[in-house]
Phi, psi and omega in degrees: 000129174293154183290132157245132178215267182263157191200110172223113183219149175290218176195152167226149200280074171290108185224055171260098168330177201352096161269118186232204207280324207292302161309308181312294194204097208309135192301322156307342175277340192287016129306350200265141178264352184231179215252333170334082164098003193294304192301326168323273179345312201288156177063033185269339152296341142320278187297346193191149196274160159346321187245012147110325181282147191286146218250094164343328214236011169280149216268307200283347177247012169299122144343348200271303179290009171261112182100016168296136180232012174225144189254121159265118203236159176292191169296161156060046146344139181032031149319179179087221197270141176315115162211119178304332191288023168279279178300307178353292201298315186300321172303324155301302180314346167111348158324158169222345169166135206229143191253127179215162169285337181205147174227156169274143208304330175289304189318319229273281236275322179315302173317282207302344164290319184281010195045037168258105172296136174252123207251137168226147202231151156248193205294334151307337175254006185284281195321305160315333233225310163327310184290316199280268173004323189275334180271333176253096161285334159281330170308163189224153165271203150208117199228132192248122195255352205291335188248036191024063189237149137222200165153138167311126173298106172069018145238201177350155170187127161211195176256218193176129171275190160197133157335130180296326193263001150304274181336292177308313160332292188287347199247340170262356167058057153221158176252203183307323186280304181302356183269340204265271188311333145352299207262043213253350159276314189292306173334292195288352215241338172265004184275307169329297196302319207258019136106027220252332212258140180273000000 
């Protein structure tokens, strides 16, 4: 899992409600087993027309989003059905963390293993954070997760809660298992003791 510590980027502006994963990344795409090639995909009823060519008037085929790592998205983000390939697609695609006012709580816990933040914000400052993005489209924000801050360049600036052990996660760019295996000496050395160890 990639390190998240500071992340300073422009952003792009979804600002559609209950966007829910199904919408994220299409129920037809969820064979795939590994992250490979995920990001095409995403937003892809959206993102792209019948015959396949990409839809002008979609946010993500703009000159504005490319290369963008941070998403501002509407309320109640990744709602619907379980699916790890939701951040799957957003991370291939190059997200790095995405801003809402609410995430549905499975979508939350799914992001932050794959190392996607999901940032909440409440609704006064989404709405600041809205305006000021809409009027400076070139400007970037910058979220520091190691002090949980962010702030817009030369706008809006707060804080942000997290799990402390996401946050440790996210800040050693490991996921559970690998948070575990750190510790695979202190581990093997308490097995050793209670007579456990070969």
């Amino acid at each position: 899992m990639a390190q998240f510590t500071t992340l300073t980027s422009r952003v792009v502006l979804l600002l559609v409600n209950d966007i829910d994963t199904d919408q994220i990344i299409p129920a037809r795409f969820l064979k795939a087993t590994d992250k490979k090639g995920m990001g095409d995909h995403l937003f892809a009823d959206w993102r792209y027309n019948s015959d396949g060519s990409p839809r002008n008037d979609f946010v993500l085929n703009t000159p504005d989003a490319k290369g963008a790592a941070v998403l501002i998205a509407g309320d109640n983000f990744g709602c619907g059905s379980s699916r790890e390939h939701a951040p799957w697609a957003l991370t291939a695609y190059g997200f790095r963390a995405v801003i809402s006012t609410s995430f549905a709580d499975i979508f939350r816990n799914n992001a932050l293993k794959n190392g996607l933040l999901p940032l909440t914000v409440d609704r006064t400052m989404h709405e600041s954070l809205v305006a000021y993005f809409k009027a400076h489209r070139d400007v970037s924000v910058t979220i520091d997760l190691r002090t949980q801050s962010f702030e817009a360049q030369g706008g809006p600036s707060g804080t942000f809660t997290i799990d402390p052990f996401a946050r440790t996660c996210l800040l050693n760019g490991v996921d559970e298992l690998g948070y575990i295996l750190r510790f695979e000496s202190q581990i093997k050395a308490f097995e050793m003791a209670r007579g456990g160890g070969s």
